[in-house]
N, C-alpha and C positions, 0 to 999 in steps of 0.2 A: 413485527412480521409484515412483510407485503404484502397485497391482496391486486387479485382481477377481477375485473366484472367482465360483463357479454360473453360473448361464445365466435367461436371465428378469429378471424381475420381483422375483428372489431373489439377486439379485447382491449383494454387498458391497461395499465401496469404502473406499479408502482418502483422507484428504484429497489428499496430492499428486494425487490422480487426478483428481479434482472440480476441481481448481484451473488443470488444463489447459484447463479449458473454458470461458473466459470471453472470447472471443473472440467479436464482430460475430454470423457465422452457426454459432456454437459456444456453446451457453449452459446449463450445470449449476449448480443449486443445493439447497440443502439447507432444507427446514422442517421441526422435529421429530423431525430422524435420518433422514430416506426422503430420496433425493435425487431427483430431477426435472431431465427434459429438458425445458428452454424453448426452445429453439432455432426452432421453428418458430410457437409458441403467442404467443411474447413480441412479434412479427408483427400478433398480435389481441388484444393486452391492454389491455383496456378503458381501463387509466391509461396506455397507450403505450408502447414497447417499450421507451425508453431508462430507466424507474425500476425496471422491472423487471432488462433488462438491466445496472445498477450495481450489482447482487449477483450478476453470475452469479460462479462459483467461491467463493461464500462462502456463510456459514448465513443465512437470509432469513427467523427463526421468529418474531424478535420485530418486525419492519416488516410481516410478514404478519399477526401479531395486530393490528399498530398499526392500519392500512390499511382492513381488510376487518369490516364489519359482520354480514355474512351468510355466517357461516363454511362453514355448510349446503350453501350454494348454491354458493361458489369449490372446497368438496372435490371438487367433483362435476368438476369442471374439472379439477384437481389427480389423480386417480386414472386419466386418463390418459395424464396426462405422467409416471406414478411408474416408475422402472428399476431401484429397488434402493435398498440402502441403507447408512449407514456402517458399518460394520466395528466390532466388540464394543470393542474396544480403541482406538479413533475418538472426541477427543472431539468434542462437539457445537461449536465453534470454541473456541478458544483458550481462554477461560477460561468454557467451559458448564457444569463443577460449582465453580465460582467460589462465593462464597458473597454477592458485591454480584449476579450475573447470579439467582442463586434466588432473593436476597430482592427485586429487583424483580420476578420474575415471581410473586412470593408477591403483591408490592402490587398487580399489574393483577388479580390474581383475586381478591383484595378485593373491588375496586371494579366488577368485574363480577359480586360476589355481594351490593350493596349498589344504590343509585341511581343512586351520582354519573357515573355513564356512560349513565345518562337523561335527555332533555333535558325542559323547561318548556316547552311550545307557545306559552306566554302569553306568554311573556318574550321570546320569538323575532316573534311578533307582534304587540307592544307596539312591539321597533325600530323592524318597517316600519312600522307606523301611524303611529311618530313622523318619520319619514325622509316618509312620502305626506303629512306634515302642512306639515312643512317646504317643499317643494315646493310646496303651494297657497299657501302664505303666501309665498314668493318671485313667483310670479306677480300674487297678488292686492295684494303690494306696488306692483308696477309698474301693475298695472290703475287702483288706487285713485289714487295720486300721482304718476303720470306716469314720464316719460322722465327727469327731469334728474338730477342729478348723484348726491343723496345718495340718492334712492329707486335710482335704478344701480346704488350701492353695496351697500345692502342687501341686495338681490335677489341682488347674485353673492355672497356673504358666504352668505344661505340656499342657494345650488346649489352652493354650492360643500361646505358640510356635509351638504348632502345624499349628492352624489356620493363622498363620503369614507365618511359613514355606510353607503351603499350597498354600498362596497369591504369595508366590516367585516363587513356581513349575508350578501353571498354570500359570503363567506367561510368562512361558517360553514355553507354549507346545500353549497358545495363539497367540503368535508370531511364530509359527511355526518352531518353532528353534531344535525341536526333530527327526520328522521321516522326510523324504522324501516325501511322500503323505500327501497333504493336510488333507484329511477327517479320517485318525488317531491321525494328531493331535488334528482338533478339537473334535473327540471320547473321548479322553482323558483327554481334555481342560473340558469337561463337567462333565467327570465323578471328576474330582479334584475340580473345583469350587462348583457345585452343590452339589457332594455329601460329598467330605469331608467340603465344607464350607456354603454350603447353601446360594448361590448367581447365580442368571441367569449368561451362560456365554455369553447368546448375549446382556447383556446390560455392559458389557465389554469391549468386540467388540467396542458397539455404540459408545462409549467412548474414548476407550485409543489410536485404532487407527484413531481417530481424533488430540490425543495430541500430537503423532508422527508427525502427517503431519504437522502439525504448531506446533510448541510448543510455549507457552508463546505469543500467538498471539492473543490479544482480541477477543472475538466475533468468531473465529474458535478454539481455546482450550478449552476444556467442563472445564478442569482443573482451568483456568484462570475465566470464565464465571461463575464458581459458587459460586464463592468469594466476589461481589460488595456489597451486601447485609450486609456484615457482616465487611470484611476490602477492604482496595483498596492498590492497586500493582504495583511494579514497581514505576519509576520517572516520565514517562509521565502521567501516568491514573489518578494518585492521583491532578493533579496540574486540569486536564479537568474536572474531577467531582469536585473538589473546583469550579470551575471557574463558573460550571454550578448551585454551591448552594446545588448540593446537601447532605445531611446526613442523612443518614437511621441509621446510629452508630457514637460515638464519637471518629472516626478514629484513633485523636492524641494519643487514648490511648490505640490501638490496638494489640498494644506490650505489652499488660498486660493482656487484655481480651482474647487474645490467648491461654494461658494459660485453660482457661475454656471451651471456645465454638470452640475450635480448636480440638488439638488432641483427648480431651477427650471424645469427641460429635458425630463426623463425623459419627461413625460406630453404636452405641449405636443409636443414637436420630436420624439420618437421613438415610442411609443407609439402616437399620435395616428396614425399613418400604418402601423404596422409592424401592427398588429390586422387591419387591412384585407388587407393582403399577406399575412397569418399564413391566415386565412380562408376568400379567394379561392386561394392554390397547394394548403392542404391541402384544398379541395373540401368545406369547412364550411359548406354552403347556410344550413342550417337556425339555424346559430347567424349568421350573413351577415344573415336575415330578420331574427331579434330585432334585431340590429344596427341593423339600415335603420327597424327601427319606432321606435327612440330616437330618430333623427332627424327622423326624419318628425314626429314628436309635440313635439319642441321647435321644430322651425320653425315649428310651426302654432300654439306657444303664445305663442313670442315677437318671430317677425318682425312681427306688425302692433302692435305694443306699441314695438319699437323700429328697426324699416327693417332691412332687412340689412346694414348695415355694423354698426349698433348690436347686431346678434342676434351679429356675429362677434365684437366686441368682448367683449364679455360672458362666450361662450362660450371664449373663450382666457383672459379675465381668469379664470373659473371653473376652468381648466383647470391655470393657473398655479397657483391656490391651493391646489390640492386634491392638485398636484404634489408640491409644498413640504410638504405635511402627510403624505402617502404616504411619501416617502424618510425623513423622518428619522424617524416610528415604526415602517418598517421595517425602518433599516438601523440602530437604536440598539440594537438587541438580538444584531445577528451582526457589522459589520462590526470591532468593537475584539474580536472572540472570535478563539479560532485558527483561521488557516484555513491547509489546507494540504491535499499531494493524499490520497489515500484510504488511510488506514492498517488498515481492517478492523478497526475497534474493536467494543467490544459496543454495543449500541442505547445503554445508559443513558450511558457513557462519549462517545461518538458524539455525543449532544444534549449531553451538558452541556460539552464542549468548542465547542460553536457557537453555546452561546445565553443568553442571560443575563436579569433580571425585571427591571422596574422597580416602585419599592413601590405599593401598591395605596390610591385614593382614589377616589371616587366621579366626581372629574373624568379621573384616569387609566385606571380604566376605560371611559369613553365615550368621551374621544380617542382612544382606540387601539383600542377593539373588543376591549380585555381580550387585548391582544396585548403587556401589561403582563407578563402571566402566559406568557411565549414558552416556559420549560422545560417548565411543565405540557402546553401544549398542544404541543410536540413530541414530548415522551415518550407522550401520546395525544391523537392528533389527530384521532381522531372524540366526544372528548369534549366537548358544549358548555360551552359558554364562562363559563355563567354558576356552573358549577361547580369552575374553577379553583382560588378560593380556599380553598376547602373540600378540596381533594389535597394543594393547595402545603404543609400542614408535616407532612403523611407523608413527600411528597419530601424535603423539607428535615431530615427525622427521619433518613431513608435514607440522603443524603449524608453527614448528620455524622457517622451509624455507622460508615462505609466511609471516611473520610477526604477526602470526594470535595468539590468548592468549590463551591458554591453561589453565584452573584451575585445581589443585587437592589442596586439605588440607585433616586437619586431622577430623577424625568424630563429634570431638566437636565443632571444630570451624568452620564444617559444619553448626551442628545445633544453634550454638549460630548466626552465619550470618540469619539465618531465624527470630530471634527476631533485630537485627541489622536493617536490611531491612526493616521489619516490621516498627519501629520504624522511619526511617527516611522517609517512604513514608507516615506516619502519618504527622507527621510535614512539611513533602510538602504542603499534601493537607489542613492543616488548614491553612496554609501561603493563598495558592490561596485562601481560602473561605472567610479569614477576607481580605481582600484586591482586588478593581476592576479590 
């Protein structure tokens, strides 16, 4: 059983006690050794209650460095939710005088006593001018050469790297990895999602920094959690859902069906409608507005260039594409990683179990938006992006010290591992299902 002494703000605690509290409207956590009541705050946290609440009962010191730019301003917040703190003899979780947990927290304050945690303005707005470049040159394709076939083609080929490109640039300005001030990136954040892509950026938010804080963690990754329906993941899941009978799909053949209801689908058939819904219930006018201006602005660019049946065509053709390019440089980095429910590991242990690099080329990182580089940028993910390369062989120095694995491959046999995986966690789970 845990126990506290004093009274206040001077209380002690022990972990068993902190660990009772991670419950919906019950929520304790730890940053730094001072514990904190979120229970009511996690209700108003700017990143939404559920990334917050996927630490309650555990240490939250290094996702709270990860996370937050403006330390200044979140303390102030933070002092008071504080009730005390761990007990002398309390360590900081499991292994906080660890020797792999000091020397990565030695490496983040490196690198926030150096640059590489500064971003390049020019490199951030070199993207978009090449992304608003792309886009006048898809329209003025079709303006100059008509309607027909091959100038069609071109045109959704240019929106459709635009749209992808666009997916990479907020990406980066959602993580706050651009300005200084919070509230220009997400200015920005909205005006690139919403209005060059037509997607709320607080259901973004809801989302991606959830997948950070746990990655590849049942039940707390939206990423992991949207997939049961359709395939099952990872070597542990696949054997539990056998065990328990169930199939909503013929799993063992999951590595084939991918194929169709995977990349092709996500954005087209679910997205596509689910943004709107995500939007309008959660009462997101303002990101609704951006929304509605994307629209607005592509119908006015291209239905008199191609009729509305040709503006629909197009924009599903565009949608497809850019669907197909989405899933597999996003899921070639986590989905052949472990994934399984939440074992409270340390932050460095945590990423490197969920995510793996692809090697670094001048075309690997424009396809992916340098999402090549997935360790570095979940171990700091307000770090921009174009300084990836330049952390990755401290990481890579850090792993080899501690014994810890490291992955990078090449692009393809990134994405060949995502039907590899596929495939073998199919054949798990029909093993557990035909047998008690």
């Amino acid at each position: 059983m845990g126990s506290s002494t004093g009274c206040g703000r001077h209380r002690v605690f022990t972990w068993d006690e902190v660990q009772k509290h991670c419950t919906r409207s019950d929520r304790w956590l730890v940053i730094n050794r001072k514990v904190y009541d979120i229970s009511e705050f996690s209700k108003k946290h700017p990143g939404g209650s559920r990334v917050i609440g996927h630490y309650a009962g555990q240490d939250a010191t290094d996702p709270f460095t990860a996370f937050h730019i403006d330390k200044t301003l979140v303390n102030k917040y933070l002092n008071s939710l504080l009730i005390g703190e761990l007990a002398p003899d309390q360590p900081g979780l499991e292994s906080w005088k660890s020797e792999v947990t000091e020397d990565f927290r030695e490496l983040r304050a490196t690198l926030e006593r150096t640059d590489l945690l500064q971003p390049n303005k020019l490199f951030f707005a070199g993207h978009l001018a090449h992304i608003l470049l792309l886009e006048a040159a898809a329209w003025l394709t079709l303006w100059y050469f008509g309607a027909s076939l091959f100038p069609f083609l071109i045109s959704s080929l240019l929106l459709s790297t635009v749209q992808a490109q666009s997916g990479w640039l907020q990406h980066d300005f959602g993580h706050l990895s651009v300005f200084s001030k919070s509230k220009w990136n997400h200015l920005v954040h909205k005006f690139i999602i919403g209005h060059l892509k037509g997607a709320p950026a607080s259901w973004w938010n809801h989302l991606h920094f959830q997948h950070h804080a746990k990655p590849n963690c049942y039940r707390k990754d939206p990423d992991i959690n949207m997939h049961p329906i359709f395939f099952v993941l990872g070597k542990k899941l696949p054997v539990e859902v056998g065990k328990q009978k169930k199939k909503f799909m013929p799993y063992q053949y999951q590595h084939k069906y991918f194929f169709l209801i995977g990349p092709p689908a996500l954005l087209p058939l679910y997205f596509q409608w689910y943004i709107f819904y995500f939007a309008v219930t959660r009462k997101q006018w303002a990101d609704l507005a951006w929304m509605v201006s994307f629209y607005i602005r592509i119908s006015l660019m291209y239905i008199p260039l191609l009729g509305i049946q040709g503006f629909l065509a197009m924009f599903f053709l565009v949608r497809f594409v850019e669907s197909n390019w989405f899933v597999w440089v996003t899921q070639m980095n986590h989905i052949p990683m472990a994934i399984d429910h939440d074992q409270n590991e340390e932050w460095l242990a945590t990423q490197l179990h969920a995510t793996c690099n692809v090697h670094q080329s001048f075309f690997n990182d424009w396809f992916t938006g340098h999402l090549n580089f997935q360790i570095e940028h979940h171990l700091f993910p307000t770090m921009p992006r174009h300084n990836y390369h330049k952390v990755a062989p401290l990481v890579r120095s850090l792993c080899a010290k501690h014994g810890l694995e490291y992955q990078s491959k090449t692009l393809l046999t990134a994405f060949a591992d995502i039907v590899h995986s596929l495939k073998e966690s199919g054949e798990l789970w029909l093993d557990a299902y035909l047998h008690k």
